[in-house]
C-alpha positions in Angstrom: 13.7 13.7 -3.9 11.3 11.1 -5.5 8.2 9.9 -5.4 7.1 6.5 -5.2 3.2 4.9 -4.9 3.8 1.5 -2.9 1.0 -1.2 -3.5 0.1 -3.5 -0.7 -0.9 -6.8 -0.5 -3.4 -6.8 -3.7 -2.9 -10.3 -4.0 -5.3 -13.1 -5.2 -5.6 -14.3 -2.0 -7.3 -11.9 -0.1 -9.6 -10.3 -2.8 -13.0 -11.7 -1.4 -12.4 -10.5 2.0 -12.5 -6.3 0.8 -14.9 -4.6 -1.1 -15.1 -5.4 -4.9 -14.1 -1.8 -6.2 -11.4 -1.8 -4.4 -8.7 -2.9 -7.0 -10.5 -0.8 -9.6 -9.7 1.9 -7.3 -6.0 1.3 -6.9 -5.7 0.6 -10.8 -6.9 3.8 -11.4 -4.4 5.3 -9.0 -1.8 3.3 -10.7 -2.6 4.9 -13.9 -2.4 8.1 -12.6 1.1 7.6 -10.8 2.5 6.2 -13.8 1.3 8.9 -16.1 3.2 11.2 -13.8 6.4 9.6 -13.8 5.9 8.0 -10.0 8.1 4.9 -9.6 5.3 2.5 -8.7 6.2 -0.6 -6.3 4.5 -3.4 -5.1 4.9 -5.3 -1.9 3.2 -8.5 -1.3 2.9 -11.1 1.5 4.9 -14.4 0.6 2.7 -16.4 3.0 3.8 -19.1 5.4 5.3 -20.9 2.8 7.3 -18.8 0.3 6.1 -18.7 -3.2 3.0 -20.4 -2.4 0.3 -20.0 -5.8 -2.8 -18.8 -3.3 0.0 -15.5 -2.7 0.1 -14.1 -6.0 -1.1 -10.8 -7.0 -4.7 -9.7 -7.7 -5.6 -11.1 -11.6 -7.2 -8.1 -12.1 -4.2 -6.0 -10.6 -2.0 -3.3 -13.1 1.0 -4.2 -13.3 3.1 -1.2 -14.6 6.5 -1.9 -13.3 9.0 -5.5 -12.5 9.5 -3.8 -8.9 7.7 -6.6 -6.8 9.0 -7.8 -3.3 8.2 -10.1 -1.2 7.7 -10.0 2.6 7.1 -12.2 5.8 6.1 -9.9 7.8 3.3 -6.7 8.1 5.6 -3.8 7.3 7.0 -3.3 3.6 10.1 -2.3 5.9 11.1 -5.5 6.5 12.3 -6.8 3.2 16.2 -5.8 2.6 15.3 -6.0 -1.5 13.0 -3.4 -0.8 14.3 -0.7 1.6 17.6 -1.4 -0.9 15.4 -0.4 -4.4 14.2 2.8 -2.1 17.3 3.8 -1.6 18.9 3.5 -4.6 16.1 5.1 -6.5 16.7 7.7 -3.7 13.0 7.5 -2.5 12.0 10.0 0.6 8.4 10.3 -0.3 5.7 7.2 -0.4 2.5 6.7 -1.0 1.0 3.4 0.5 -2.3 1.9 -0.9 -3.6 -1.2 -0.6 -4.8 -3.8 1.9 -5.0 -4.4 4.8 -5.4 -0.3 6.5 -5.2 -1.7 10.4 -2.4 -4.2 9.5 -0.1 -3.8 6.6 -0.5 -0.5 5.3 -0.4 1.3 9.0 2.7 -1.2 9.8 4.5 0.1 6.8 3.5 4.2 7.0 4.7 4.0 10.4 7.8 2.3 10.1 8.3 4.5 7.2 7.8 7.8 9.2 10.2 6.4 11.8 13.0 5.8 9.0 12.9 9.5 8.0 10.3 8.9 4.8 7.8 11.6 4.3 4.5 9.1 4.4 1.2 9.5 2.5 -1.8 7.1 3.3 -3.8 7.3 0.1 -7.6 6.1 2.2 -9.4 6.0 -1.1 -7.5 3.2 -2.1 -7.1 1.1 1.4 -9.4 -1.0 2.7 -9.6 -2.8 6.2 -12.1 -5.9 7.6 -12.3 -3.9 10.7 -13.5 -0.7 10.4 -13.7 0.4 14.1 -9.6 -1.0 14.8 -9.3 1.3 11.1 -10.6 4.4 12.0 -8.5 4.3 15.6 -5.5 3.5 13.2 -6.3 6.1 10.6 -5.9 8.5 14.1 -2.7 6.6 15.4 -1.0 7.3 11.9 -2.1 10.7 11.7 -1.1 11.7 15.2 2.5 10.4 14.2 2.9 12.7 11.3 1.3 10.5 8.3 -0.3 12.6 5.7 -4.2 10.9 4.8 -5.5 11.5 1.7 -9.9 10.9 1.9 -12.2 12.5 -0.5 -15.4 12.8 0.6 -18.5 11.4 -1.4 -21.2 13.6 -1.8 -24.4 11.7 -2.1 -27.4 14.1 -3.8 -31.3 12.9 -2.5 
């Protein structure tokens, strides 16, 4: 069975609305999955209308692999080109970071627990606007069988 890290929605786009570490934070998790051998994917909205500039990905983003799909709606699930590259890679096991944890990256875990995938929510590299609708999410997923993945920060006074 393999292993694949899926990277949501770090797109330009969207950067100023989440914290600034946050693409730091999933380019360091990049490195890591590539150092392993982890096919690494990225998903990214295509916007009202398709290949519009304002959608591209993150300047700032790692880009370690050509898999890059688009989709119209929340859930990775819904592009054909990707559910296809999953299953011809013979992907069971994801990893989903990226943005936004109440929307996208909840959509996509749980549509991919309902398709059989064995689902990992990686929270150190997520981040939400909402952190109250988040935290019930982070429960939802959790309650339906999605692995979360938080390190704690330990702050010394």
């Amino acid at each position: 069975m393999s292993l694949a890290l899926i990277v949501i929605d770090i797109q330009e786009k969207y950067m100023d609305k989440y914290d600034m570490g946050l693409v730091d934070r999933v380019n360091a998790r990049i490195r890591e999955a590539e150092k392993s051998g982890m096919e690494v994917i990225y998903v990214m909205n295509s916007g009202k209308n398709e290949h519009d500039p304002e959608y591209k990905l993150a300047d700032k983003l790692f880009l370690v692999s050509n898999c890059i799909y688009e989709k119209h709606f929340p859930s990775a699930f819904t592009s054909e080109r990707f559910v296809g590259l999953l299953d011809s890679k013979s992907i069971r096991e994801i990893e989903l970071i990226g943005i936004d944890g109440s929307s996208c990256v909840a959509k996509t875990a749980l549509d991919g627990v309902k398709k059989g995938y064995d689902v990992t929510v990686n929270l150190n590299c997520v981040s939400s606007i909402n952190d109250k609708i988040f935290n019930e999410t982070i429960k939802r997923m959790a309650e339906e069988g999605i692995k979360i993945i938080r390190l704690a920060t330990i702050i010394f006074s």
